[in-house]
C-alpha positions as CSV (number, residue, x, y, z in Angstrom):
1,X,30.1,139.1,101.0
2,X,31.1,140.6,97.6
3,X,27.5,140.3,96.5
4,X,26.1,141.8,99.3
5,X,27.9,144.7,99.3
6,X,27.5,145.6,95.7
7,X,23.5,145.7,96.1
8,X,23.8,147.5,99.2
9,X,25.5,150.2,97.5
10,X,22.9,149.8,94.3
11,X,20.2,150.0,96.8
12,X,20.8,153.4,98.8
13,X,23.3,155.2,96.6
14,X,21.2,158.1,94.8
15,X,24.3,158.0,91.8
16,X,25.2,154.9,90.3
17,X,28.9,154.5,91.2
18,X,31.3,153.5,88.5
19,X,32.0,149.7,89.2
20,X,35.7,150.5,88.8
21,X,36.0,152.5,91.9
22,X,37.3,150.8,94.8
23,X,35.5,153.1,97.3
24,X,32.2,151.4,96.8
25,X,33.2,148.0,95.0
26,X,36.1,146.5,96.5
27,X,37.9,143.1,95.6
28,X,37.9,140.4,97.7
29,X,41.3,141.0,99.2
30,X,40.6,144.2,100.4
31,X,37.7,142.6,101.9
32,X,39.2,139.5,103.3
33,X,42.0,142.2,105.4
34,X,39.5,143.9,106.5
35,X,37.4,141.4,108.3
36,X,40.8,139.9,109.3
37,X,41.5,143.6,110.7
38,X,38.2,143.6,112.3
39,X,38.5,140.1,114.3
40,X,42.4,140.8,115.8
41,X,40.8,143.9,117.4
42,X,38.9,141.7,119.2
43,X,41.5,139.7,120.2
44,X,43.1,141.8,122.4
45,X,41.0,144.6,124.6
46,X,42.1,147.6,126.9
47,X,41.1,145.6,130.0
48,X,43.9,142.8,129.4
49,X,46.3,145.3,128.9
50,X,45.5,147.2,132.3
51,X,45.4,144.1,134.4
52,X,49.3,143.0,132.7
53,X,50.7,146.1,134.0
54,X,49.9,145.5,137.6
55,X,51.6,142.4,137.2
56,X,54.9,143.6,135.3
57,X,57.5,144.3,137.3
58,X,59.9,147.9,135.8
């Protein structure tokens, strides 16, 4: 995923980023949390939470 990302941002940036800057080249970790970010908001969805309610009792 690393790889990818670099040339994508080699291919359509205009300016050569700095490869220090974690804007366009991130490590791995950042990476990692945010696919793991990505895949718990699909985990849980709006719907599930509106059908719960009808069955909690305040």
């Amino acid at each position: 995923m690393e790889r990818r990302l670099r040339s994508h941002v080699m291919e359509t940036e205009n300016v050569t980023p700095v490869p220090t800057s974690k804007r366009f080249f991130p490590n791995r970790t950042t990476i990692r949390n945010h696919m793991r970010k990505g895949e718990k908001m699909k985990l849980t969805s709006i719907d599930d939470e509106t059908n719960l309610e009808g069955f909690v009792i305040v």
